[in-house]
Backbone as a ProteinNet text record, in pm:
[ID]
protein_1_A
[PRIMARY]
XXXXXXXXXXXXXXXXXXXXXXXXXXXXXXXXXXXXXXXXXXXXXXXXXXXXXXXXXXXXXXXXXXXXXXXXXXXXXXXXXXXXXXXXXXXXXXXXXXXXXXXXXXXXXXXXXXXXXXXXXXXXXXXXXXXXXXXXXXXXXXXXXXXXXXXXXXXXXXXXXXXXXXXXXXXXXXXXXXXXXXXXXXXXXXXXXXXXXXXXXXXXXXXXXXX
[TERTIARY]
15957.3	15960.7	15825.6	15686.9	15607.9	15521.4	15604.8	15569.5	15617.3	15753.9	15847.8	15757.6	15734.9	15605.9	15544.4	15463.7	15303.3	15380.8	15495.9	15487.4	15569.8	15600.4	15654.9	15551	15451.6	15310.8	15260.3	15274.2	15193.4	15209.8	15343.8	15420.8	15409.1	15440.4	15397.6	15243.7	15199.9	15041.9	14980	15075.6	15070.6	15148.4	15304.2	15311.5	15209	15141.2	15079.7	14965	14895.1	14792.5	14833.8	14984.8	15033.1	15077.6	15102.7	15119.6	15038.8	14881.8	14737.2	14701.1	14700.2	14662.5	14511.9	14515.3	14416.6	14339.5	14144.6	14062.9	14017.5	13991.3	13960	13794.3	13779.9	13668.5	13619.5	13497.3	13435.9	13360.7	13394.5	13295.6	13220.7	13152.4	13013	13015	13015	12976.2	12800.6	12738	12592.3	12552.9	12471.3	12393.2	12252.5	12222.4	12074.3	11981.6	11940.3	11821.8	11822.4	11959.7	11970.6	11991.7	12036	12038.5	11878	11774.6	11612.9	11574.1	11596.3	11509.3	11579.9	11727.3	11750.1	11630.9	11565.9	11530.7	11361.3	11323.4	11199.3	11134.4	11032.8	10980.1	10904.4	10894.3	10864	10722.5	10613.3	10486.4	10444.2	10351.6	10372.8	10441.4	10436.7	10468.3	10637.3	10791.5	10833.2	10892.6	10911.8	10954.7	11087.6	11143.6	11287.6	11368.8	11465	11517.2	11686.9	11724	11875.4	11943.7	12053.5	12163	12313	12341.6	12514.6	12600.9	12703.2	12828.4	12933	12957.7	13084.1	13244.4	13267.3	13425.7	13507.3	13568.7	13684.3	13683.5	13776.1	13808.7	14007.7	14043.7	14176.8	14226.8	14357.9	14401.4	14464.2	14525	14576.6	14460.7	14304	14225	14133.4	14188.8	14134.6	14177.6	14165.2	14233.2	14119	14117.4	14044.1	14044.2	14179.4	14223.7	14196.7	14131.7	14144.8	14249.7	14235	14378.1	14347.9	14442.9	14450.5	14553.4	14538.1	14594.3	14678.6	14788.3	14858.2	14908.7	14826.6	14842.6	14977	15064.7	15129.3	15296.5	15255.8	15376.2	15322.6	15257.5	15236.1	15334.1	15327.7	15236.7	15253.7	15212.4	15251.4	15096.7	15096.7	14955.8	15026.5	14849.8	14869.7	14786.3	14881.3	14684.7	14689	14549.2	14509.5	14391.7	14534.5	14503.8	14429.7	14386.5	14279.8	14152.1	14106.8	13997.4	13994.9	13872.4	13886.1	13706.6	13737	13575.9	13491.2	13378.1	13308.6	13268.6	13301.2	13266.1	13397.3	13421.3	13510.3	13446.6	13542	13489.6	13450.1	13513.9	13457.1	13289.9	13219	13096.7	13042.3	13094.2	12984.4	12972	13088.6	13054.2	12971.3	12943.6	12840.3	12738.4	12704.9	12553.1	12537.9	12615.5	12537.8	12517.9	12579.3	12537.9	12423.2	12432.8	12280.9	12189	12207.4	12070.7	12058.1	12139.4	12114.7	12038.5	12093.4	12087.1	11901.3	11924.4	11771.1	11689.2	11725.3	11579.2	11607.7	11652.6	11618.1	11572.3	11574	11479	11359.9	11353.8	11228.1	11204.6	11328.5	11302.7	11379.8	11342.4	11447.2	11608.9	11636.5	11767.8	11803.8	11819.1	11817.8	11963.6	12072.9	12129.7	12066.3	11966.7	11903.1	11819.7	11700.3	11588.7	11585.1	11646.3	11620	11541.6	11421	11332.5	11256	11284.4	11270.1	11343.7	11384.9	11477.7	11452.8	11278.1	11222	11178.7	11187	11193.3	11289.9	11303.5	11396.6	11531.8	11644.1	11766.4	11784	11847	11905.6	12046.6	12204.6	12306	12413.5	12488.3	12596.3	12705.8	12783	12921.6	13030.2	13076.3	13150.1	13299.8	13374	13472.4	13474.6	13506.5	13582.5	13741.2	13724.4	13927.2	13979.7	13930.8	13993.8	13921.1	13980.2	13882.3	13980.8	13964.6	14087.7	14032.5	14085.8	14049.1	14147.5	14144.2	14209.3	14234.6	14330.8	14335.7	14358.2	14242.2	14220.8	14156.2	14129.4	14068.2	13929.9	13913.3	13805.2	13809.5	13694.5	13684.9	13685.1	13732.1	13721.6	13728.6	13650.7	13577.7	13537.2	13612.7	13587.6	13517.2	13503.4	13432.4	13455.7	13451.7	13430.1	13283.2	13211.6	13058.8	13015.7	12985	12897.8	12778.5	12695.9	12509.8	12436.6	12372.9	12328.6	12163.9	12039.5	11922.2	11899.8	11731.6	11657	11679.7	11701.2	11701.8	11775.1	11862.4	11992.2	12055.1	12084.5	12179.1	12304.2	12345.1	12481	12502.5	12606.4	12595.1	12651.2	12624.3	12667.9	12825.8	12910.7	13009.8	13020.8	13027.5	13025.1	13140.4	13170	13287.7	13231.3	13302	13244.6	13397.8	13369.2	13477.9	13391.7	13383.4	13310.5	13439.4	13408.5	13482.4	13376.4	13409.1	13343.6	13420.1	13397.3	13485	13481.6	13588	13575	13683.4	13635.3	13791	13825.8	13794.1	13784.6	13818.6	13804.5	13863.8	13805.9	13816	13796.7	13674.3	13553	13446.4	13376.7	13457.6	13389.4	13430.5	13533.9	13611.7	13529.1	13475.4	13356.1	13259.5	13173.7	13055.4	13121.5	13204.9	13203.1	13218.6	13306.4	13286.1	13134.4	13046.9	12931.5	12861.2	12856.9	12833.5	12864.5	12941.3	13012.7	12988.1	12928.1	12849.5	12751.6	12645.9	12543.9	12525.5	12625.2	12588.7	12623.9	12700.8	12723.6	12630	12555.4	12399.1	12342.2	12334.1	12215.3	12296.8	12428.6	12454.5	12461.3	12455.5	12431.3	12329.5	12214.5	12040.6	11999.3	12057.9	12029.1	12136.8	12209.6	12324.8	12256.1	12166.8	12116.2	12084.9	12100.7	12033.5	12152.2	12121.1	12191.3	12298.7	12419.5	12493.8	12483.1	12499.2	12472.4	12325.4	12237	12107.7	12088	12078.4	12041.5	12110.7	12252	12370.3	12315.4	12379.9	12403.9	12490	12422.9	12484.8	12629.1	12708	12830.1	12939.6	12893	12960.6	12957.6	13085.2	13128.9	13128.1	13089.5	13126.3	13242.5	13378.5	13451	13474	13407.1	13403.6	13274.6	13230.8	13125.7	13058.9	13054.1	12992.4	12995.1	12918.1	12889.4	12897.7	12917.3	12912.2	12900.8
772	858.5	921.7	859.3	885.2	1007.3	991.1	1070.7	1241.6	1204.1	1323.6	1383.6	1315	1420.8	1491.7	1374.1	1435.9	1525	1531.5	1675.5	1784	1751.8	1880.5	1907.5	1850.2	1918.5	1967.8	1946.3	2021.4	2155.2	2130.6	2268.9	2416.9	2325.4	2424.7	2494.3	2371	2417.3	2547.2	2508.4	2613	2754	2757.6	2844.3	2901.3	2865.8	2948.3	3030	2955.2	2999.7	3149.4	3101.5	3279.5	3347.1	3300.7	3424	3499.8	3375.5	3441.9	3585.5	3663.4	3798.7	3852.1	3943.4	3968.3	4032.9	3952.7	3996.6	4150.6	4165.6	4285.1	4348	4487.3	4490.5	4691.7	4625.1	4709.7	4802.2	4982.4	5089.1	5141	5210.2	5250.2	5412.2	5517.9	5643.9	5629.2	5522.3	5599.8	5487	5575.8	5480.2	5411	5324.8	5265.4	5321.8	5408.4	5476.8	5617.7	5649.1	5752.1	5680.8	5571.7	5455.5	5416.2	5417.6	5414.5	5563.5	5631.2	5730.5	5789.2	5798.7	5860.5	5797.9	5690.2	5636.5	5644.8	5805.3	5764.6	5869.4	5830.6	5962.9	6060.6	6184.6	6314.4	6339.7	6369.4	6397.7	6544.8	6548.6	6623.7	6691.4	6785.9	6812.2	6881.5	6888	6951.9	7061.3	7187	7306.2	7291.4	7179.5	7193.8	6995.8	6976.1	6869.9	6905.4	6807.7	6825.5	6802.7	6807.5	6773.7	6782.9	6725.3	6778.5	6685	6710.3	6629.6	6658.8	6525.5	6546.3	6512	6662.2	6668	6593	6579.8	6530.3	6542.7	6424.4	6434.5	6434.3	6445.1	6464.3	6328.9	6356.2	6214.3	6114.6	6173.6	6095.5	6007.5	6063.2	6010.6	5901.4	5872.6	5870.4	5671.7	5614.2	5468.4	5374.1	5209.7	5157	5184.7	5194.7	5170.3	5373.2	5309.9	5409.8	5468.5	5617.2	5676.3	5775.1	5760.2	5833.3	5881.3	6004	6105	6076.2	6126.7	6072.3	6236.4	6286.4	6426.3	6401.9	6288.4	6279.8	6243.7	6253.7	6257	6322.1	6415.9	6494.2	6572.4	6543.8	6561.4	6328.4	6308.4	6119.9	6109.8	5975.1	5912.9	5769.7	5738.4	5577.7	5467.2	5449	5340.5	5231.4	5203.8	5102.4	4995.2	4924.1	4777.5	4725.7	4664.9	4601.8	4654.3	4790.7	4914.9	4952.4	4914.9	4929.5	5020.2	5083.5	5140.3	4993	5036.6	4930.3	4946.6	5086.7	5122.9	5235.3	5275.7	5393.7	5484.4	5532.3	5674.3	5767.2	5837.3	5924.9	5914.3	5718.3	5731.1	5733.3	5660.4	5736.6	5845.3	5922.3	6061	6167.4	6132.5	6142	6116.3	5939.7	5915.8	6004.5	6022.2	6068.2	6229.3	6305.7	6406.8	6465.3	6369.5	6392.4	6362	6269.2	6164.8	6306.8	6289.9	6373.7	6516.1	6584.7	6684.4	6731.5	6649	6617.4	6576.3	6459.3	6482.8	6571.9	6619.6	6809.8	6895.9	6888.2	6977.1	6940.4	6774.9	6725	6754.8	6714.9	6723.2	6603.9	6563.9	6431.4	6504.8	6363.5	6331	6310.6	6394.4	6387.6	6210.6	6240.2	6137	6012	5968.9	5828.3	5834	5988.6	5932.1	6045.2	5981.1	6059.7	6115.7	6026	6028	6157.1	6238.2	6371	6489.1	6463.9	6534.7	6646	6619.9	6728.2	6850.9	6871.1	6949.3	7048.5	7158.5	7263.7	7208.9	7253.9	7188.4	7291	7258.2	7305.9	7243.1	7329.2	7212.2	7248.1	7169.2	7176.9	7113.9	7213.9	7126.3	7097.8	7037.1	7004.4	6976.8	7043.9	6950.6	6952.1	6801.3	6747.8	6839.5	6917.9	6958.8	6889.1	6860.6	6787.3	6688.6	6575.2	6449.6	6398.4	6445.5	6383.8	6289.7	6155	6117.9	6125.4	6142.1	6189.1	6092.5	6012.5	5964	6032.5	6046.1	6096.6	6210.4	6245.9	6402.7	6375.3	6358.2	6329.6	6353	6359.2	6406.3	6537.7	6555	6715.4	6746	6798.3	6797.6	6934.1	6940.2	7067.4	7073.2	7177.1	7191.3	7271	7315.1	7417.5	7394.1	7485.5	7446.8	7556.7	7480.8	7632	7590	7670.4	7666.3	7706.1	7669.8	7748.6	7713.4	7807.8	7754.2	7795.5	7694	7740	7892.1	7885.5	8014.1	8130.6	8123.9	8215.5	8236	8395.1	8425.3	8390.1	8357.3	8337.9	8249.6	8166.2	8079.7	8112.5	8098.1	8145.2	7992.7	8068.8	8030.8	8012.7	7846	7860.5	7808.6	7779.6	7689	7674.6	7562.1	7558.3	7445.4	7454	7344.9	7292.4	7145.9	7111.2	6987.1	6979.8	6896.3	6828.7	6694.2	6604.6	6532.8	6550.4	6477.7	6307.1	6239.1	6119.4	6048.9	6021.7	5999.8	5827.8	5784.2	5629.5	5607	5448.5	5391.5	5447.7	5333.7	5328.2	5356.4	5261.8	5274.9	5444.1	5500.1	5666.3	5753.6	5708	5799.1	5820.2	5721.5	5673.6	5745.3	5769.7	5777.5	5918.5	5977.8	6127.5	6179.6	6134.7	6183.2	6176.6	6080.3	6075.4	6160.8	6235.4	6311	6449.8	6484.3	6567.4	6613.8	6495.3	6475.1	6522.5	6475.6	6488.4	6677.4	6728.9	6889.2	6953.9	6920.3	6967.2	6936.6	6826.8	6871.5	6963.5	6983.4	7101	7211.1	7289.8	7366.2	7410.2	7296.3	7290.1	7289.9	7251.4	7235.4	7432.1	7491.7	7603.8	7693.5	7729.1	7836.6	7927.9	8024.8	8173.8	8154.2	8032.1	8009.7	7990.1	8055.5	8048.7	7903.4	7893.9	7772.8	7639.8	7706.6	7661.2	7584.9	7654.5	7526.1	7430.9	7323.2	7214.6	7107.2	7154	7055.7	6955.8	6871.5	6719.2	6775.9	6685.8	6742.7	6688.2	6766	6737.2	6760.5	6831.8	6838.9	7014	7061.8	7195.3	7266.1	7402.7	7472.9	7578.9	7544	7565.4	7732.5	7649.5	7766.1	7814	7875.2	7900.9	7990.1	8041.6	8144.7	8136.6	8218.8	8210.4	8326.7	8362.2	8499.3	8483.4
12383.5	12265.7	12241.4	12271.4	12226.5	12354.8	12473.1	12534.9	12555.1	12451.9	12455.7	12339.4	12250.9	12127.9	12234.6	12234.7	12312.8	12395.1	12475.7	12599	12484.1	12386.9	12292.5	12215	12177.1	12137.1	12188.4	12298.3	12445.8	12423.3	12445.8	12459.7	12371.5	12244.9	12099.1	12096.3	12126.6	12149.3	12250.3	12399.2	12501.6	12436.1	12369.9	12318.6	12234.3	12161	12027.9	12120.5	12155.1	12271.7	12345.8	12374.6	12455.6	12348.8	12226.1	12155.5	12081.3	12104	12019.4	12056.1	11949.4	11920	12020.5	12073.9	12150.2	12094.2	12068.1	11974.1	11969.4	11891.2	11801.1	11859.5	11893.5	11923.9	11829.9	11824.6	11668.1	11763.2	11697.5	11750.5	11643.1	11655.1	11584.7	11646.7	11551.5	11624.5	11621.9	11564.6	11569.3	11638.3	11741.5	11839.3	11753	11879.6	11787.7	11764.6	11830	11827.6	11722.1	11690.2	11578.9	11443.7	11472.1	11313.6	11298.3	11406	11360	11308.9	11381.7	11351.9	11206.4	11153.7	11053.6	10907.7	10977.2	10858.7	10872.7	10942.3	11002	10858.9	10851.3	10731.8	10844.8	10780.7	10780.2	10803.8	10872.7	10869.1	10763.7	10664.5	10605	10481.3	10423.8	10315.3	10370.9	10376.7	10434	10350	10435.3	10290	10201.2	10228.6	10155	10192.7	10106.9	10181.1	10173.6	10245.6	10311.5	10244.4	10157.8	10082.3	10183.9	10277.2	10395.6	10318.7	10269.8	10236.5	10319.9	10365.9	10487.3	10329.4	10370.3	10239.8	10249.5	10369.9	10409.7	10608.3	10659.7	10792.9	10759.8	10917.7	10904.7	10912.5	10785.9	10729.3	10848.5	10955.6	11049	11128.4	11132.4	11159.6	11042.4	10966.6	10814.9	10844.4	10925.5	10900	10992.5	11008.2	11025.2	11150.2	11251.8	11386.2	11443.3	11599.5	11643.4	11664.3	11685.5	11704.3	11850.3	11940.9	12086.3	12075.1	12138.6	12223.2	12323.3	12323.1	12529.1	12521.9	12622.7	12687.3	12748.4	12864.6	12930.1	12769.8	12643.7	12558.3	12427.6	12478.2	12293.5	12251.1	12109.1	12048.5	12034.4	12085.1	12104.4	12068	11953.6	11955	11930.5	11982.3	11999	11879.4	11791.9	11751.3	11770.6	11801	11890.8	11781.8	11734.9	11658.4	11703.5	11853.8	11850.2	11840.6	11833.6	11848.9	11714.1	11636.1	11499.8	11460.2	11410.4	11336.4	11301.6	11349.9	11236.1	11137	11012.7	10924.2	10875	10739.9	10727.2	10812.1	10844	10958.3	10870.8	10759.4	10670.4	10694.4	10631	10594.6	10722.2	10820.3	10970.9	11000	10997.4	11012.2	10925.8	10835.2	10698.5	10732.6	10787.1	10800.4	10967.8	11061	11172.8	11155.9	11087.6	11078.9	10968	10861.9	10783.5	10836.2	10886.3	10948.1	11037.1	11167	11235.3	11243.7	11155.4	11132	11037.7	10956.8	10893.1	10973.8	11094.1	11194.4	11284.5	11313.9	11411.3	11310.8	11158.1	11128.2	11084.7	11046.8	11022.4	10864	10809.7	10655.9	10627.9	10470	10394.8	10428.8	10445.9	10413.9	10270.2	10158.8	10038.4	9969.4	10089.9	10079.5	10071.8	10192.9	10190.5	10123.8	10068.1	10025.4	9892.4	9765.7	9636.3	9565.1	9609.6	9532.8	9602.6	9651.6	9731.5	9688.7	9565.6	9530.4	9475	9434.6	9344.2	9443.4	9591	9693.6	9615.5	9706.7	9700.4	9804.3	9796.4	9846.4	9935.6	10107.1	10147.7	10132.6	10098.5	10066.8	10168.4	10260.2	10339.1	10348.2	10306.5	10237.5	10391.4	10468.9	10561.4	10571.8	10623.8	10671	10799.5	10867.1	10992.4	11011.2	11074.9	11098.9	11166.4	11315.5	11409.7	11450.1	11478.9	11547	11613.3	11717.1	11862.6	11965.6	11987.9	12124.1	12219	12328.6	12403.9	12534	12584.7	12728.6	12871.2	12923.9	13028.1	13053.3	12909.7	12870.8	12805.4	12692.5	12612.7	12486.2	12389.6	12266.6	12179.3	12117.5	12056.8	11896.1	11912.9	11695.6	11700.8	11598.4	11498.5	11369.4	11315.5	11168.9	11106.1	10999.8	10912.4	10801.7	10768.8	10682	10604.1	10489.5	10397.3	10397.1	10417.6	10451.9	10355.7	10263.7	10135.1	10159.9	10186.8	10199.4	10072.9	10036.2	9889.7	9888.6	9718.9	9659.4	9757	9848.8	9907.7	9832.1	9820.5	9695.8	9718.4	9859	9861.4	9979	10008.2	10101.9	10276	10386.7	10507	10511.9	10607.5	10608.2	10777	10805.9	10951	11031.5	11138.8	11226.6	11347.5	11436.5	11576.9	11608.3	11757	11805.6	11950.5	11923.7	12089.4	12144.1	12259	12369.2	12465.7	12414.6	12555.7	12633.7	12766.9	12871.7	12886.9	12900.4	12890.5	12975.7	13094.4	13191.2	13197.3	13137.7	13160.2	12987.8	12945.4	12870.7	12704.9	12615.2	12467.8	12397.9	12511.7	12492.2	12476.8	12642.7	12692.9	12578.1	12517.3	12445.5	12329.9	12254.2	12116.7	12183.7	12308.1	12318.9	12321	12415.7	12402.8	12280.2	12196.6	12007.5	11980.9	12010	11948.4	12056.5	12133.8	12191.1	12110.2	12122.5	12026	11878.3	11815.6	11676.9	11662.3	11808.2	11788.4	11832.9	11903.7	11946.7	11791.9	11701	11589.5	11504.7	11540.9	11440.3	11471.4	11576.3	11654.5	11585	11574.5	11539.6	11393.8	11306.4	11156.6	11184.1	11193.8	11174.5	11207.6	11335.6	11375.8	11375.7	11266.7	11339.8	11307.4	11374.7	11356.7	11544.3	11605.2	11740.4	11827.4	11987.4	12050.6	12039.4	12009.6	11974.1	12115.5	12257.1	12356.3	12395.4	12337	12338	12284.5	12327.4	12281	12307.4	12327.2	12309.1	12406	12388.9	12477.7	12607.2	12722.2	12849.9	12833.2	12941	12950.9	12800.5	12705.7	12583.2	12576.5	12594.3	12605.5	12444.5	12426.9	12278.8	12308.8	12256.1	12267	12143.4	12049.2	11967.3	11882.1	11793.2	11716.1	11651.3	11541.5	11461.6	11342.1	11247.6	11114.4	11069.1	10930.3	10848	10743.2
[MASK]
+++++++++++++++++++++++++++++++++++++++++++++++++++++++++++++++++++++++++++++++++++++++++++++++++++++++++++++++++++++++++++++++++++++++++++++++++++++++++++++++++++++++++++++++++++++++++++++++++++++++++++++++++++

């Protein structure tokens, strides 16, 4: 009797084991070295500081779990429960493009640092349109932006669309978005400048202009 337990505990035990949930693994759009430097100060007096508010991203992208693309059943997406943000995506995409964007021009980040506030404002209002990952393809982000520098009587009105290639798994897919992030600072920090300079290699501009 006491051996029929013990081999039916066994058993239960071996079941639970195969039915344990397969762990959970956390992405980050901001690399390490842009999570130091957003927090680097400024040499100098600078002529203005940054005010970017990211408005809104798209609601289907709006959840803890990543969400993919399957080119081979679209309009088919996948989300992928065990692939989770390590932060609301809204606020990463917020901190990498202020941060960002404020060190390519080398002024406060009025978000992290307030007490800078008494500067003149440059203010950039954002939305995310598209934030796609894609299997077998890559990443692709869009925008829409209003640009208002000190004392501009009126604000510039911009858009862009970039694509990064990403032929391999979950991980390529995160780094090509943050690839992708980071060419859309360059294009908020400079839209009067060729849109094509600067970008991050391997990250295409699909679209881009201002008026």
């Amino acid at each position: 009797m006491r051996q029929s337990i013990a081999g039916w505990a066994c058993g239960v035990v071996a079941l639970l084991a195969g039915c344990a949930s397969a762990p959970s693994h956390y992405y980050s759009l901001a690399a390490p070295q842009a999570r130091a430097a957003a927090g680097s100060p400024t040499a100098g007096t600078p002529a203005y500081g940054l005010r970017l508010q990211v408005l809104g991203i798209p609601a289907d992208a709006d959840r803890p779990q990543l969400l993919v693309r399957d080119p081979a059943r679209e309009p088919a997406v996948e989300v992928l429960n065990q692939s989770l943000w390590a932060a609301p995506l809204a606020d990463q995409i917020q901190a990498v493009l202020a941060g960002g964007t404020a060190a390519l021009l080398r002024v406060p980040d009025l978000q992290r640092l307030p007490a800078a506030s008494d500067l003149p404002v440059r203010s950039v209002d954002l939305r995310i349109t598209r934030f796609d990952l894609v299997w077998g393809r890559g990443a692709d982000l869009a925008a829409v932006w209003t640009d208002r520098a000190p004392r501009a009587p009126a604000a510039r009105v911009c858009q862009a669309r970039l694509r990064s290639p990403a032929p391999g798994g979950v991980a390529d897919l995160v780094e090509a978005q943050r690839r992708s992030l980071r060419g859309l600072t360059v294009l908020v920090a400079h839209p009067s400048a060729d849109g094509s300079r600067g970008l991050p290699e391997a990250t295409e501009l699909l679209e881009f202009g201002c008026t």
